[in-house]
Backbone as CSV, one residue per row, in Angstrom:
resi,resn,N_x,N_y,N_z,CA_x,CA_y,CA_z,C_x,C_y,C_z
1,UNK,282.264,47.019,88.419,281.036,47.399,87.705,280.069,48.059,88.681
2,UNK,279.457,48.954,88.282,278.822,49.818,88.941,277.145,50.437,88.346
3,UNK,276.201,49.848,88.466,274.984,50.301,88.430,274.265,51.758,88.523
4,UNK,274.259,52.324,87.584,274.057,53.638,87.573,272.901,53.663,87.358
5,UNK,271.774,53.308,86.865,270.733,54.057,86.803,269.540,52.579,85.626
6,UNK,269.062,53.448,84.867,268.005,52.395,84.168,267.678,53.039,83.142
7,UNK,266.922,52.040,81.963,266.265,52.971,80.692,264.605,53.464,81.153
8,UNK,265.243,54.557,80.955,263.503,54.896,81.052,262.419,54.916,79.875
9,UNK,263.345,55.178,78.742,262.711,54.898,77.513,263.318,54.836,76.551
10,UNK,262.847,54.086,75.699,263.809,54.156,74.170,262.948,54.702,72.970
11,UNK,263.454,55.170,72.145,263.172,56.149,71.092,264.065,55.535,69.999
12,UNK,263.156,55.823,68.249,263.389,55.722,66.862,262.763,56.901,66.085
13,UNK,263.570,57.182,65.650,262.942,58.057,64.359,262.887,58.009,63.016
14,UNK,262.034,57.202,62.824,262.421,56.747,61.073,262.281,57.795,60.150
15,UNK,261.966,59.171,60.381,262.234,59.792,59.184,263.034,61.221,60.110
16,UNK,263.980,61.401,59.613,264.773,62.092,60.344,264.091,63.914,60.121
17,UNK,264.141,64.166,61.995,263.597,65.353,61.508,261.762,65.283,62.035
18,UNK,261.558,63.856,61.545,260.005,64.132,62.181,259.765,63.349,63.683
19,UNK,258.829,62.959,64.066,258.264,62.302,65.051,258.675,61.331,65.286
20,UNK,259.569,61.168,66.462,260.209,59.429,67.049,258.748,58.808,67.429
21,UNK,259.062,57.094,67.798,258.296,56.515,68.278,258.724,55.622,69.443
22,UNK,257.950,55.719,70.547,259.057,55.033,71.673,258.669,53.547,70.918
23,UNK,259.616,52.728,71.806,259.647,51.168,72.028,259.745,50.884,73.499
24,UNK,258.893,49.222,73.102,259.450,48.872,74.413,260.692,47.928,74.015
25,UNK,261.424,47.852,72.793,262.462,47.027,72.696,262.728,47.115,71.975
26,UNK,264.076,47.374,71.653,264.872,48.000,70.377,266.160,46.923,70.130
27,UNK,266.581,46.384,68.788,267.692,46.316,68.618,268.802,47.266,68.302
28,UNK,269.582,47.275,69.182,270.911,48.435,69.005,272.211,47.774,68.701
29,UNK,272.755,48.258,67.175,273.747,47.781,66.224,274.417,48.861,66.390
30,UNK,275.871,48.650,65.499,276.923,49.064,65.208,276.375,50.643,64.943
31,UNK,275.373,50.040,63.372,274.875,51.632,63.168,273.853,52.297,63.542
32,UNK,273.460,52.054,64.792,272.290,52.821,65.230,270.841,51.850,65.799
33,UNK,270.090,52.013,66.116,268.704,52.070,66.793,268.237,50.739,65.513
34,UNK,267.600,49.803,65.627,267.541,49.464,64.001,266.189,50.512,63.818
35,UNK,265.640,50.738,62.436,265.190,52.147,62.082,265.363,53.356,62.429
36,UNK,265.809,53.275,62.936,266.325,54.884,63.743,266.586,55.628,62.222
37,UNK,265.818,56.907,61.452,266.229,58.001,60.686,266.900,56.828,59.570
38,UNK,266.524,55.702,59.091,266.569,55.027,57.948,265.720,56.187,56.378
39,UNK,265.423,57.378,56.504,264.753,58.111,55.706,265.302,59.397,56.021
40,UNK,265.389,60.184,54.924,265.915,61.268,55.379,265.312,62.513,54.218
41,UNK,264.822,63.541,54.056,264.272,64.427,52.751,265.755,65.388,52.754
42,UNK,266.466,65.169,51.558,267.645,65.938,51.341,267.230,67.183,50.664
43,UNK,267.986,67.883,51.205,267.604,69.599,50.366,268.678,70.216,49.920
44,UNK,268.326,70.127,47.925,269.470,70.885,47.056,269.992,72.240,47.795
45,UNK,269.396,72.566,48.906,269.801,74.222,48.901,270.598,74.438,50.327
46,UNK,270.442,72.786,51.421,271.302,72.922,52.213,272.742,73.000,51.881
47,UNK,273.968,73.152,53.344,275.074,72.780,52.898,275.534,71.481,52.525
48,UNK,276.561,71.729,51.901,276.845,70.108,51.703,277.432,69.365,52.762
49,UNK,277.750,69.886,53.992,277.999,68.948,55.260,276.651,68.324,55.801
50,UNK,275.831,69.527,55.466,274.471,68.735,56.222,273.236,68.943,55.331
51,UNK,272.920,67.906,54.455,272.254,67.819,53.387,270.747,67.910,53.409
52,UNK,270.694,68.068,54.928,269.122,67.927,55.026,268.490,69.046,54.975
53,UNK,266.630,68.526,54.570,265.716,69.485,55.389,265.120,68.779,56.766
54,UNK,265.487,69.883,57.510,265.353,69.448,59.238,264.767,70.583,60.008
55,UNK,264.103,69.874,61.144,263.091,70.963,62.110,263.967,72.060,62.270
56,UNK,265.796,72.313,62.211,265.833,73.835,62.116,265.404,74.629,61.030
57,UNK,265.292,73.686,60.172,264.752,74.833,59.442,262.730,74.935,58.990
58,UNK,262.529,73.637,59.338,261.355,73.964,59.504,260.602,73.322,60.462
59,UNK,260.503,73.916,61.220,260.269,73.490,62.888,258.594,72.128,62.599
60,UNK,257.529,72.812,61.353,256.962,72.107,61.510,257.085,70.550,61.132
61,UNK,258.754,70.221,60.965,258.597,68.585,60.521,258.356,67.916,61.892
62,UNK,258.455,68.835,63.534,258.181,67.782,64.094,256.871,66.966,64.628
63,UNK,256.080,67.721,64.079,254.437,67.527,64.062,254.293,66.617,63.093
64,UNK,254.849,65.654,61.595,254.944,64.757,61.022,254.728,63.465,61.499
65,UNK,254.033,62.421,61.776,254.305,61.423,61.974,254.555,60.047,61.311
66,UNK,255.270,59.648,61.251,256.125,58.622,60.396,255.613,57.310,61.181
67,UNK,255.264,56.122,60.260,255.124,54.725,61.280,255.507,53.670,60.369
68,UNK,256.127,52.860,60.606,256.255,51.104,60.149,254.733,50.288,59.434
69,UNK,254.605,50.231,58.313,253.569,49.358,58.331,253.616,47.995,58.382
70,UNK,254.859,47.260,58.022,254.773,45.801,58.751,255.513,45.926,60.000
71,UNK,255.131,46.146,61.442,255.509,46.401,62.534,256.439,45.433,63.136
72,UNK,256.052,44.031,63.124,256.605,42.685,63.183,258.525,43.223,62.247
73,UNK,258.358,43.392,61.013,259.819,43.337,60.562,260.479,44.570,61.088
74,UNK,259.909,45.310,61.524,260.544,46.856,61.865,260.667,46.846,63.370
75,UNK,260.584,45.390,63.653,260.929,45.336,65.535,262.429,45.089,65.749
76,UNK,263.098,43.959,64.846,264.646,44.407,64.942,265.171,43.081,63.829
77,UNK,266.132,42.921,63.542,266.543,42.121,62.360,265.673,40.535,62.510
78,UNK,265.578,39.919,61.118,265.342,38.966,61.076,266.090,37.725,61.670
79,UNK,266.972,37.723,60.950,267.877,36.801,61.496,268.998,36.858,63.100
80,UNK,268.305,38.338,64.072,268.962,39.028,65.112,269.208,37.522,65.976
81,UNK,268.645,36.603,66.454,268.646,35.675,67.322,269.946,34.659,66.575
82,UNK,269.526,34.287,65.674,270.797,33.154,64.943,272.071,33.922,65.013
83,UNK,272.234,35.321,64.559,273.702,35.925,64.153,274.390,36.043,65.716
84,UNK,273.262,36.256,66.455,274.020,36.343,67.785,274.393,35.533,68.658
85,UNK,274.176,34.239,68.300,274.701,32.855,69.207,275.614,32.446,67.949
86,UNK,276.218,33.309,67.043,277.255,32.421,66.584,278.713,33.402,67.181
87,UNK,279.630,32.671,68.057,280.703,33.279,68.450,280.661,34.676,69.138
88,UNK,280.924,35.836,68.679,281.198,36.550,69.917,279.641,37.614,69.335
89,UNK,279.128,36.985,68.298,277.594,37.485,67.823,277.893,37.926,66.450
90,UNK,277.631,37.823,65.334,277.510,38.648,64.218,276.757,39.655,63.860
91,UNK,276.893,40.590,63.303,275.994,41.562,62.602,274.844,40.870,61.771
92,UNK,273.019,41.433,62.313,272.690,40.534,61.409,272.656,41.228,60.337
93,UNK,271.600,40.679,58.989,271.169,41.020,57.992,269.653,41.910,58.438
94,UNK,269.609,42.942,57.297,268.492,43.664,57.688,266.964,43.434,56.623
95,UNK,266.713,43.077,56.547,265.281,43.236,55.762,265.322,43.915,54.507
96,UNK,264.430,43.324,53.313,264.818,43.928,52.321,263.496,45.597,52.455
97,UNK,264.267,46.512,51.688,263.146,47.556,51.972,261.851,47.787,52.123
98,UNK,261.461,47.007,51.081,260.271,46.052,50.969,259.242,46.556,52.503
99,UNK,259.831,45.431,53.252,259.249,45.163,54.044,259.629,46.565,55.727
100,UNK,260.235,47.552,55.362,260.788,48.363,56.177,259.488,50.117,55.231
101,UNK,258.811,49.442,54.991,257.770,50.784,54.686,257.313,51.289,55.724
102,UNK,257.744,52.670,55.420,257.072,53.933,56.031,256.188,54.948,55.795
103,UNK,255.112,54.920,56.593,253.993,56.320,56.049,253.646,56.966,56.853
104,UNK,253.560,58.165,56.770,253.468,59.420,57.349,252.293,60.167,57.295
105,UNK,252.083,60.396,58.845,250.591,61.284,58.997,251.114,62.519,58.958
106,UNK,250.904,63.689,58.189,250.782,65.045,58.509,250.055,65.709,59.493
107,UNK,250.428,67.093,59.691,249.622,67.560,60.788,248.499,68.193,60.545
108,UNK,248.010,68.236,59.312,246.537,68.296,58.770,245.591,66.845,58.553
109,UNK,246.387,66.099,58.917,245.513,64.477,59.092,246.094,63.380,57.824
110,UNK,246.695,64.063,56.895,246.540,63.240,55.406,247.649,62.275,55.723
111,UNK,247.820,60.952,55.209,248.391,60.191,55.208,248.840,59.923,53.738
112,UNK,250.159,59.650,54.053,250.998,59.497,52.549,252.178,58.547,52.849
113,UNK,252.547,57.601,51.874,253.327,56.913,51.974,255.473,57.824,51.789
114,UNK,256.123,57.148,52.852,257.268,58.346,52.596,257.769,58.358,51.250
115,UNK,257.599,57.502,50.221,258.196,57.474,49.051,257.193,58.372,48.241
116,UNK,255.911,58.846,48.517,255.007,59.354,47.502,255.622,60.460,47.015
117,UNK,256.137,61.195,46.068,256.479,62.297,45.597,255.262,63.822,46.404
118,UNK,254.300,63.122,46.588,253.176,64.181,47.521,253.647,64.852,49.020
119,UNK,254.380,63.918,49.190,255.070,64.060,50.790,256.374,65.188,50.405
120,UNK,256.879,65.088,49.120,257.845,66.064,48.745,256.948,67.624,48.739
121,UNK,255.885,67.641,48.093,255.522,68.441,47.728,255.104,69.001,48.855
122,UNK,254.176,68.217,49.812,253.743,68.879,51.116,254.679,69.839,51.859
123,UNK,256.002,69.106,52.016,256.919,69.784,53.043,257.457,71.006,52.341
124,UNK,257.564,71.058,50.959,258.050,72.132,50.204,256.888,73.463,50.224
125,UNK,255.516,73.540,50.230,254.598,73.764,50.331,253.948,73.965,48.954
126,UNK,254.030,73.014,48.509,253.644,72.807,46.787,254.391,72.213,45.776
127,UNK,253.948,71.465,44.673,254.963,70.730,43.710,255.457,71.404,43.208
128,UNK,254.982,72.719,42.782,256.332,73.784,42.095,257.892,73.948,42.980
129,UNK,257.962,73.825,44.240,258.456,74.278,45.298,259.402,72.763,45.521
130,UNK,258.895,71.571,45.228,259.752,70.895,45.864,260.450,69.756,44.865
131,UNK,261.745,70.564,43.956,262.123,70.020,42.738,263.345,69.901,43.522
132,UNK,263.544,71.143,44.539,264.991,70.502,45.370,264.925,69.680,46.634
133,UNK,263.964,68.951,46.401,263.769,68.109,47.694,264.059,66.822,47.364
134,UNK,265.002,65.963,48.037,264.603,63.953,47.347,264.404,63.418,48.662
135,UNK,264.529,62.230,48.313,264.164,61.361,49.309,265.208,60.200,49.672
136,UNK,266.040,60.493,51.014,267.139,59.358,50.529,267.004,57.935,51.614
137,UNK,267.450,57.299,52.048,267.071,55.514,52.408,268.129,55.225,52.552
138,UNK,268.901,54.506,54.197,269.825,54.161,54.433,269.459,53.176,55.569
139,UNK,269.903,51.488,55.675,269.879,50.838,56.668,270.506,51.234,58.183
140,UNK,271.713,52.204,57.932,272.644,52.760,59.059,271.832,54.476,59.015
141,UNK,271.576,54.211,60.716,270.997,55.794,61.136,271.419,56.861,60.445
142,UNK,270.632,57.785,59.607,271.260,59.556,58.940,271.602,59.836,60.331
143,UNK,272.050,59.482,61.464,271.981,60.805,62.341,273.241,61.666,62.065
144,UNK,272.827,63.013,62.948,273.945,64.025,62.754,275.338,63.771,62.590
145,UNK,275.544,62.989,64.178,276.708,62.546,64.077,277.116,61.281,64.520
146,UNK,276.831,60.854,66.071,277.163,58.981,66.329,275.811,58.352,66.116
147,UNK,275.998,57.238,66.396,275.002,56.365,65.962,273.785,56.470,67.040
148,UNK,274.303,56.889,68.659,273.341,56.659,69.828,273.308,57.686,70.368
149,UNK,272.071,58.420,70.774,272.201,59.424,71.866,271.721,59.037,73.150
150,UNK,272.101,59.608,74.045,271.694,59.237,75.318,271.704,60.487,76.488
151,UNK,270.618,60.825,77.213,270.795,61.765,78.037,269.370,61.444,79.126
152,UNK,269.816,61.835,80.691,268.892,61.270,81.916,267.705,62.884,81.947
153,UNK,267.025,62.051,82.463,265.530,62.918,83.042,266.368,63.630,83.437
154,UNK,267.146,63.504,84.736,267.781,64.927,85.673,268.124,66.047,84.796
155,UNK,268.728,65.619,83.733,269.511,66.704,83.135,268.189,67.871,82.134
156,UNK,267.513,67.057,81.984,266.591,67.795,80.971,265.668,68.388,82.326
157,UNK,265.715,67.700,83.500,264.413,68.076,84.763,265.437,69.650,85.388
158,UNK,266.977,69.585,84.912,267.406,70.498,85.494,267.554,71.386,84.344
159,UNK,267.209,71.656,83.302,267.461,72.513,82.326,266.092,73.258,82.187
160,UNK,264.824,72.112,82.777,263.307,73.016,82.476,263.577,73.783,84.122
161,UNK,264.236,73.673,85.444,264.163,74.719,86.111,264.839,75.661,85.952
162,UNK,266.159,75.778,85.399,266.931,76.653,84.963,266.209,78.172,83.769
163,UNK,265.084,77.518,83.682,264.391,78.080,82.494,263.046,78.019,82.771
164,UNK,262.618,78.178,84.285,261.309,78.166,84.403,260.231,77.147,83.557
165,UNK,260.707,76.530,82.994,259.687,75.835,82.419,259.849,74.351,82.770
166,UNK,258.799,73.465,82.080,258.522,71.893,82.313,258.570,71.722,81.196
167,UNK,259.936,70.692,80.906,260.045,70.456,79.547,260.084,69.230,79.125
168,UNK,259.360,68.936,77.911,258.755,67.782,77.325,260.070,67.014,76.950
169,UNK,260.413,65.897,76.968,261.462,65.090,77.211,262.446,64.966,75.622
170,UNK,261.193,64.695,75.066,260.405,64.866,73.714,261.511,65.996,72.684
171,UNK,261.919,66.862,73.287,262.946,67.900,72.888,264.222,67.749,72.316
172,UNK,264.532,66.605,73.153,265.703,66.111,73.086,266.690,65.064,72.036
173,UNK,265.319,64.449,71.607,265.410,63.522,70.634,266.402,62.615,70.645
174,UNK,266.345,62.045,72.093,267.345,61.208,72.019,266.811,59.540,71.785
175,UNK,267.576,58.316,71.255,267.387,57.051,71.478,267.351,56.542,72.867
176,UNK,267.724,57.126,73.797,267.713,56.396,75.326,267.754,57.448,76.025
177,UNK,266.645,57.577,76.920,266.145,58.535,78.145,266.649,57.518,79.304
178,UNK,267.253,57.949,80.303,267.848,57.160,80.982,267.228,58.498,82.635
179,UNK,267.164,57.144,83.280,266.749,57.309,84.537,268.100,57.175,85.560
180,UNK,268.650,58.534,86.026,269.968,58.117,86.699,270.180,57.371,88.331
181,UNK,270.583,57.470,88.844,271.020,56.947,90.630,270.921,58.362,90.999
182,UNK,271.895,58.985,90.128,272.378,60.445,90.757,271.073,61.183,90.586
183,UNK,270.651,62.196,91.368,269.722,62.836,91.380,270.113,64.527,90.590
184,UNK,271.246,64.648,90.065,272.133,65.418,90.035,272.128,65.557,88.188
185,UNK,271.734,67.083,87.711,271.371,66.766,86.172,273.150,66.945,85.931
186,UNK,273.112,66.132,84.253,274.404,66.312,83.686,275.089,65.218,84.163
187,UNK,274.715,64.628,84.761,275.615,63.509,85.678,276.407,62.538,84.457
188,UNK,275.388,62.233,83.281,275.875,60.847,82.092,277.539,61.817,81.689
189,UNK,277.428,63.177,82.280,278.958,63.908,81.601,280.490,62.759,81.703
190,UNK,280.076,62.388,83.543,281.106,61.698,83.723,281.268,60.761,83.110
191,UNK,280.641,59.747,82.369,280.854,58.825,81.430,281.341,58.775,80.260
192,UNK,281.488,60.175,79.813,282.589,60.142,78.629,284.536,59.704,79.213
193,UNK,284.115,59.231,77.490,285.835,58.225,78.011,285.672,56.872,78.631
194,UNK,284.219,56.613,78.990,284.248,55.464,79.811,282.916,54.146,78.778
195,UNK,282.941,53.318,79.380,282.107,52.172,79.015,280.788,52.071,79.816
196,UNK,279.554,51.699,78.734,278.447,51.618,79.861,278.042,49.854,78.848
197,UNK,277.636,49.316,79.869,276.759,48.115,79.819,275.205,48.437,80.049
198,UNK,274.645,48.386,78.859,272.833,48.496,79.257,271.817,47.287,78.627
199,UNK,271.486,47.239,79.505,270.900,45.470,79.381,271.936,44.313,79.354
200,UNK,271.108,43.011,79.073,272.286,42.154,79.464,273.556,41.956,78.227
201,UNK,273.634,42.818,77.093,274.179,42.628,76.349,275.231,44.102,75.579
202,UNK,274.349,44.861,75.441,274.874,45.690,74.628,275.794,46.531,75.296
203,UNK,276.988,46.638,74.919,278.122,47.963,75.242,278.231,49.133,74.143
204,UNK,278.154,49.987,75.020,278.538,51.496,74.139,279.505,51.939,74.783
205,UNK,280.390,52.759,74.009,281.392,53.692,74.550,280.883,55.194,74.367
206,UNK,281.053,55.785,75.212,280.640,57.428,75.625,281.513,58.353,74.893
207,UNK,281.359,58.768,73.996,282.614,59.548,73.425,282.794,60.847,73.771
208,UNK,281.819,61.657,73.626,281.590,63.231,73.448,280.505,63.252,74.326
209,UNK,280.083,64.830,74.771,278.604,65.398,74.806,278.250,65.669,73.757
210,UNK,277.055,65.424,73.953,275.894,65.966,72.794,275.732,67.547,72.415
211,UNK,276.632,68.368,71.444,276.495,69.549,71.539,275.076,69.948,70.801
212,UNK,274.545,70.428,71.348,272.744,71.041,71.210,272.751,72.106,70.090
213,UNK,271.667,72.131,69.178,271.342,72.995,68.680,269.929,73.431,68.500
214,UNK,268.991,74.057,67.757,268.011,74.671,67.859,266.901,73.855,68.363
215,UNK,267.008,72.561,67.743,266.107,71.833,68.102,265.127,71.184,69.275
216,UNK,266.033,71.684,70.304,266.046,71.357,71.518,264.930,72.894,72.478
217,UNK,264.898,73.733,71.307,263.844,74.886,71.710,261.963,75.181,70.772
218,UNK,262.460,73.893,70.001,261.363,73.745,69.754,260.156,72.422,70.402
219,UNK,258.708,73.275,70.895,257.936,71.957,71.288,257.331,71.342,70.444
220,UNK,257.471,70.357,70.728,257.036,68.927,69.650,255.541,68.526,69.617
221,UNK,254.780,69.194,70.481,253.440,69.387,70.383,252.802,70.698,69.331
222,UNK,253.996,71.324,69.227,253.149,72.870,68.437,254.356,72.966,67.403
223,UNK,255.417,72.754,67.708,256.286,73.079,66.762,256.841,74.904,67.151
224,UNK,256.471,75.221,68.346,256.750,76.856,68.818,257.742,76.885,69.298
225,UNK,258.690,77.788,69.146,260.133,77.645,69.185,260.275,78.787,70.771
226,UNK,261.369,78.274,71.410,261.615,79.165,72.854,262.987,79.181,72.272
227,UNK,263.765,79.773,72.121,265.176,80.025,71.958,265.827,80.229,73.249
228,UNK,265.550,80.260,74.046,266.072,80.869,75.197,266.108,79.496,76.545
229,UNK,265.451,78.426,75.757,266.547,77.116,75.930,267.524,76.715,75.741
230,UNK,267.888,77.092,74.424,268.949,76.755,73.502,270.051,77.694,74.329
231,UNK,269.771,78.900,74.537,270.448,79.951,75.080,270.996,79.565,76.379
232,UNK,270.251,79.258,77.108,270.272,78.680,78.600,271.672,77.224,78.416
233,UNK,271.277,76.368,77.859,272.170,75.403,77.535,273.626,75.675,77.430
234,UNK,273.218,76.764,76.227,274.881,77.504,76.113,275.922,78.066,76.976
235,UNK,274.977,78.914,77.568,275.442,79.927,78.806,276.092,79.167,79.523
236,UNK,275.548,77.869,80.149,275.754,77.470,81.430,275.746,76.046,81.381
237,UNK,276.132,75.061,80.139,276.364,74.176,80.181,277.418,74.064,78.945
238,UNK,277.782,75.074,78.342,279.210,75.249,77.484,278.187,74.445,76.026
239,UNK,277.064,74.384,75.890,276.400,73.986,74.514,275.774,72.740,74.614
240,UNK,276.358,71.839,75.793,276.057,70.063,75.543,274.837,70.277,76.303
241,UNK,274.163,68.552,76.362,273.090,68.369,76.895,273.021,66.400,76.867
242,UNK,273.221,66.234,77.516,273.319,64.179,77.121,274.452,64.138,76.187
243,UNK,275.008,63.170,76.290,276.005,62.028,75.684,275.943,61.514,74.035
244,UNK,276.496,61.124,73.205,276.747,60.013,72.373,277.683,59.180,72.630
245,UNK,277.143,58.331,71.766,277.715,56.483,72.153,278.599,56.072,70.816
246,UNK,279.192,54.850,70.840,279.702,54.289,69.879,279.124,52.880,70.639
247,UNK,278.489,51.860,69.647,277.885,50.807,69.984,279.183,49.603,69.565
248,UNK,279.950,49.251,71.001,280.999,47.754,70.865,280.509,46.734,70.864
249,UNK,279.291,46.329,70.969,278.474,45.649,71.381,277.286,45.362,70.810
250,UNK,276.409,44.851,69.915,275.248,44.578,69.556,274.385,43.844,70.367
251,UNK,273.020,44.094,70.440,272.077,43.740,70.951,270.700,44.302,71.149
252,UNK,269.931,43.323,72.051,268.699,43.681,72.642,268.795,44.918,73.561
253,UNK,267.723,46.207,73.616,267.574,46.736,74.517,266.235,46.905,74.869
254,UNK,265.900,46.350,75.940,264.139,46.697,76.191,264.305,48.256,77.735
255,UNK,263.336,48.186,77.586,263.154,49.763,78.547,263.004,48.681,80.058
256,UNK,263.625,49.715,80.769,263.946,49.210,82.179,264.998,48.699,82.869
257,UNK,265.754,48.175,81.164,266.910,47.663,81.364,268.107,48.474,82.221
258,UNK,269.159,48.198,83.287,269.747,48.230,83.742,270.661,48.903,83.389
259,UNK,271.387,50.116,83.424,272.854,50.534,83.039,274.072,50.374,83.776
260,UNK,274.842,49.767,83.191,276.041,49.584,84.144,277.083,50.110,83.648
261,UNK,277.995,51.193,84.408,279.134,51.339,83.573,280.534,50.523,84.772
262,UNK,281.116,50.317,83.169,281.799,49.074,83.369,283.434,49.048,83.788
263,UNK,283.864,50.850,83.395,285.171,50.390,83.651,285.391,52.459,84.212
């Protein structure tokens, strides 16, 4: 076992598409971050592989901000402590929806609950406009594709020199910003195929890189798009940018925690 590096931060996005919120402690399950993109606004007019409306297509969802209003149940399962001292840990139970409400600040100030049919209308830019919009609700992360992303400062600290710029971390949208040993960006590459231990509990397996798309050229402060990140990525890193995970392991992850990969 071998100590690679640390969390530098952890990230949720409960409405997929808008504004993550760090933690300092996340439960990480089978399916994801718990809240992690539990909300998602589906659009009749996407494809049917990818059903959403998302910052590629309208860059301003990432100026949205989405939050928990009972904060306490949206910290990680109820029953997370009991399911996990029985045998090798169980999956817990998650909260009834109820208590997993989300409301959303716009970037004109207004606050709306995510279920309000108003929040449809906003993003559509009017109620005439947003008859192909719904609203869909899933305990297991919408994400794109695995349940965890993961990618180190280096790699994003070596992609803003590659590109003259200083880039907001923020871009990336990953669940775990990881602080490496290696000083060396791209480094989490070598961990595909392999096992990481982070904190005292949870295992993920590294499957793939994270292949990048537009999103990663838009800033999350303005919503102003640089394409020529996205471009840069391509050229000279074959499209990826950080890792996904498959979670073998359930558990606690607080920030600071330790990464170890294991085999």
């Amino acid at each position: 076992m071998n100590t690679v590096g640390n969390v530098e931060s952890l990230w949720r996005y409960p409405v997929k598409s808008m504004r993550g919120e760090a933690l300092l402690e996340a439960f990480v399950g089978y399916a994801g971050v718990f809240g992690d993109r539990i909300y998602a606004v589906l659009d009749s007019a996407a494809p049917k592989g990818t059903p959403y409306l998302t910052g590629r297509d309208r860059s301003d969802m990432l100026l949205y901000q989405p939050r928990f209003l009972d904060v306490d149940a949206a910290r990680k399962p109820p029953n997370q402590a009991e399911a996990e001292s029985l045998g090798p840990g169980l999956t817990p139970a998650y909260p009834a929806p109820a208590r997993m409400t989300v409301e959303v600040a716009t970037p004109t100030g207004q606050v709306v609950a995510v279920d309000d049919p108003a929040l449809l209308a906003i993003l559509a830019g009017g109620a005439a406009k947003s008859s192909g919009l719904s609203l869909a609700r899933s305990d297991r992360a919408m994400t794109d594709c695995r349940p965890i992303s993961l990618i180190s400062l280096q790699t994003i600290g070596q992609i803003g020199e590659e590109t003259g710029t200083v880039l907001d971390k923020r871009r990336f949208r990953a669940n775990i910003y990881a602080e490496l040993s290696s000083a060396i960006g791209f480094s989490e590459d070598a961990f595909v195929g392999r096992q990481l231990r982070i904190g005292p509990r949870v295992v993920v397996a590294v499957l793939e890189r994270d292949q990048r798309c537009k999103m990663v050229g838009i800033d999350p402060n303005t919503a102003r798009q640089s394409p020529e990140i996205l471009r840069k990525v391509a050229r000279a890193h074959g499209g990826g940018a950080g890792v996904y995970c498959a979670v073998m392991r359930e558990g606690m992850v607080r920030a600071g925690d330790p990464i170890v990969l294991l085999d």
